[in-house]
N, C-alpha and C positions, 0 to 999 in steps of 0.2 A: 436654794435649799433642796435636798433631795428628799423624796417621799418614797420610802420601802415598803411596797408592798408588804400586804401581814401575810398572805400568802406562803411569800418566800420562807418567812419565817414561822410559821407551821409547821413547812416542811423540812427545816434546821430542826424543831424540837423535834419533831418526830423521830428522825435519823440521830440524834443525840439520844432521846428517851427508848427508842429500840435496839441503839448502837447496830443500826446495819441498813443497808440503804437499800438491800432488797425487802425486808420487813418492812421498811417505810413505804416503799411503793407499794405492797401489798394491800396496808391499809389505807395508802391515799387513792388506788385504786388508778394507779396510773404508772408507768413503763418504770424502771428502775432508771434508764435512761435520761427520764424527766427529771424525776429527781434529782439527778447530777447535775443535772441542765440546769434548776432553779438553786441549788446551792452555789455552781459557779455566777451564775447570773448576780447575787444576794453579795458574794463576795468582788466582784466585779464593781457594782452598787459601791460596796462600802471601803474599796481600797486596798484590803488587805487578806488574809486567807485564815480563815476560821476553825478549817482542821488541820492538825497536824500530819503532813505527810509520811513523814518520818517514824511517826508511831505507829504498832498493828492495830488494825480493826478501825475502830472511832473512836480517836483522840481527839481532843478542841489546843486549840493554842489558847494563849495569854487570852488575848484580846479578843478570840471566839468564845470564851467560858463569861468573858464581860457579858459581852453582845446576848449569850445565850439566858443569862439572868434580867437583863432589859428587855425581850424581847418576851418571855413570862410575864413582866407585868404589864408590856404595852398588850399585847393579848387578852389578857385578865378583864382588862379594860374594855375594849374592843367587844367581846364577849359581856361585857355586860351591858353597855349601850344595844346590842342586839336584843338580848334579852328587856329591855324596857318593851322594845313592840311587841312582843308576846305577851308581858305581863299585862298591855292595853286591850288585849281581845284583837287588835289588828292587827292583820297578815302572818295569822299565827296559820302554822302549814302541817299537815297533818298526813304523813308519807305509810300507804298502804301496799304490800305486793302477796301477791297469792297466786295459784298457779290457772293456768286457763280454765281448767276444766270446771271451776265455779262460777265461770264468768255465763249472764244468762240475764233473760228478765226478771227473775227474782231479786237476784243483786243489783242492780240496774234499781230497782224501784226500792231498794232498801237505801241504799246512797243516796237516795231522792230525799228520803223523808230526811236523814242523817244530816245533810245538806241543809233544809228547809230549816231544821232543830236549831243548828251551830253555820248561820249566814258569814259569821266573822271567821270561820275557818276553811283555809283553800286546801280542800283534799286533793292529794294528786295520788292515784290510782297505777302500779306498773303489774304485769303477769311475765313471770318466768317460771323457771322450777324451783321446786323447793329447796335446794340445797342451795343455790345462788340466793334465793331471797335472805334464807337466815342467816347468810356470810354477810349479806350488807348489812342484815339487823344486826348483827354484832358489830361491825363497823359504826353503827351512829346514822348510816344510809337510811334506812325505816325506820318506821315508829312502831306499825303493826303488821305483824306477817302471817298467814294463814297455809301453814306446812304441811305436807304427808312425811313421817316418819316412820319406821319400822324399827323393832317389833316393842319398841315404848314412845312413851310423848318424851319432846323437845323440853329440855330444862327449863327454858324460858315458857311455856306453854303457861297462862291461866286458865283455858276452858279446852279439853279436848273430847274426843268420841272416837268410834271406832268403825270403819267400815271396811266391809266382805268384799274381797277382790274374786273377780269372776270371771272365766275365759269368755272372749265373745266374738262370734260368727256371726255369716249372711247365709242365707238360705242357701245359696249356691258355694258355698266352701266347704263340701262334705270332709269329713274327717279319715284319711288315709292313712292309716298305722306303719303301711308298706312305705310309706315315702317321709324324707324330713319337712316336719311341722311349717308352714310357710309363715314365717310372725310378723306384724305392722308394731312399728315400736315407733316412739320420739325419742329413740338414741340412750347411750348408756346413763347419760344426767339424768333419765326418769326413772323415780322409784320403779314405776310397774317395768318395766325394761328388765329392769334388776331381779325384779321376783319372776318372770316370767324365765328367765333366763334359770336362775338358781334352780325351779322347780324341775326344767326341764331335766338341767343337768345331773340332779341329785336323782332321777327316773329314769336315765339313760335312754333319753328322748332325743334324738339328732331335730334340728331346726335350720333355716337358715332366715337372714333377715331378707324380705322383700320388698318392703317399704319403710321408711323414715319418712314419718309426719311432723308437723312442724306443730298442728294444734290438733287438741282432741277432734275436732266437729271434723278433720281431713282422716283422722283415724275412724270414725266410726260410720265416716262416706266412703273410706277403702277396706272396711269391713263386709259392710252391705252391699258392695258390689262382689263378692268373692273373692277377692286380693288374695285374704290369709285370716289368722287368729290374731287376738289381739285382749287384753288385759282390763278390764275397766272395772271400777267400784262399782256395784250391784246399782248405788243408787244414780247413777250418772247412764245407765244401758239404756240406749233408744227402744221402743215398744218393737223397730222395725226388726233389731237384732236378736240372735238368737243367744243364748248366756248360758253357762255350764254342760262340761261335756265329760262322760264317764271316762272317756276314755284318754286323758291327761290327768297329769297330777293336779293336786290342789293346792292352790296359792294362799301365800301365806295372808294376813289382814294387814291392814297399814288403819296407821293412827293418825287422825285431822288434829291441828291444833293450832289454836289461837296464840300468836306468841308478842307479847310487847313488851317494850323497852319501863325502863322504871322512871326513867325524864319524862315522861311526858304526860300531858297537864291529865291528871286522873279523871275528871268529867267528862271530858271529850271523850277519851279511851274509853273508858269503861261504856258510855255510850255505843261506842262503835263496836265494839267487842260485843255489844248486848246485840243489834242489829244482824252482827254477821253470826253471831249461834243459832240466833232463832233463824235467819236465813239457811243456812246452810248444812245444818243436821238437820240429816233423813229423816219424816216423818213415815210411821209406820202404824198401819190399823188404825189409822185416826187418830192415832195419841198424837200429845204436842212434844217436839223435838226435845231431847236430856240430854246436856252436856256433862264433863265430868269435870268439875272445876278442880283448882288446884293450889293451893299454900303460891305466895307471891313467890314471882318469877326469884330465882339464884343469878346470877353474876358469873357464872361461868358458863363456858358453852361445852355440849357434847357431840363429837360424830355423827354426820348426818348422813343417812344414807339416800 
């Protein structure tokens, strides 16, 4: 008896329900080439050939339009046997990404308590930038994503705030108007990159890049040594740096926001969601941190910058 990966057949519905096999690689998050590799592989398996080569684009044959309706409900299935261990409280999984720059003992000690609250749930924690994290949340990849957008919140956003982007130096990086701006950036995928760059350009500020850092804490140890300039949210500035300078333009704000998916089990969420506001909006004069909450997330996505 032959046993078909459901695998294979994911990625048949997918390149049938996208009709293109580079969209399917997109959202399976793997080469376009794979994908050909596991539809051959699938038809290989089963004998016969599934799309029509003969027609444009994605056509199925006969007995691929069979396969592709069997293959819906052995999934359906599949999918739901999955979902019994979730609806039991065990190994239900709980996928968070957010970008470095909040990563710290604050958070550290708030996933602690989060953890201690929901034992039956395995949080698995990743940091990139922002626009990669809400590409997977749209994907199904995450559950909760923690974004910088500009100059609004992320559709998917339920609680957002707003923080003041701020130029920032070492004591030993005097400010020379005669010569191009020396900037520390983590490449063009980070928002502050993007505003520092725009601000410069729309001021007819010459810069050049001098360092690409890979995480904030390498940016604000090649700030402080006099590297160059460099972009940070008011409330993430080490005491050791020096922050806003007359003589450059002003950055625009970018906006934090909390973004989750609408699957996933609303107690957990909303707990973790509670955790990381109070965590992670700036406290100021003593007040306790205000988010901006927001009408449940929409179903569609917007341009991230």
């Amino acid at each position: 008896m032959t046993n078909i990966p459901t695998e294979l057949l994911r990625t048949l519905l997918t390149v049938v329900d996208l009709r293109s096999f580079t969209k399917a690689a997109q959202k399976l998050g793997v080469t376009q080439p794979a994908v050909s590799a596991q539809i051959k592989r699938l038809q290989f398996l089963l004998g016969f050939d599934l799309l029509d080569k003969s027609a444009p684009g994605v056509s199925l044959t006969e007995k691929g339009g069979a396969v592709v309706s069997q293959a819906r409900r052995l999934l359906a299935i599949n999918d739901q046997i999955v979902s019994l261990a979730r609806e039991s409280g065990h190994g239900r999984v709980l996928r968070l990404g957010l970008p470095g720059d909040f990563v710290g003992l604050p958070l550290w000690q708030a996933l602690a308590r989060f953890r201690a609250r929901w034992p039956e749930v395995r949080l698995h924690m990743k940091t990139c930038c922002s626009s990669t994290l809400l590409h997977e949340l749209e994907q199904g990849d995450l559950d909760v994503v923690v974004a910088m957008t500009s100059p609004h919140p992320h559709d998917m956003a339920s609680h957002h705030w707003r923080e003041e982007l701020v130029w920032v130096r070492g004591p030993m990086a005097p400010l020379d108007l005669g010569q191009p701006l020396p900037l520390i950036s983590r490449g063009e995928g980070c928002i502050f990159h993007r505003h520092m760059v725009a601000a410069l350009e729309a001021a007819g500020r010459s810069f050049e890049i001098v360092f690409t850092a890979g995480h904030v804490d390498e940016l604000s140890r090649a700030a402080a040594a006099g590297l160059g300039f460099t972009a940070l949210t008011r409330s993430l500035v080490d005491p050791a740096l020096m922050c806003g300078d007359a003589g450059l333009p002003k950055l625009a704000e970018v906006i934090c926001g909390i973004c989750v998916t609408a699957d996933t089990d609303p107690a957990v969420r909303d707990d973790l969601v509670t955790l990381l506001t109070e965590t992670l909006t700036p406290r100021s004069a003593g007040k306790p941190p205000v988010a901006e909450p927001r009408s449940a997330p929409r179903a569609t996505m917007q341009s991230v910058a």
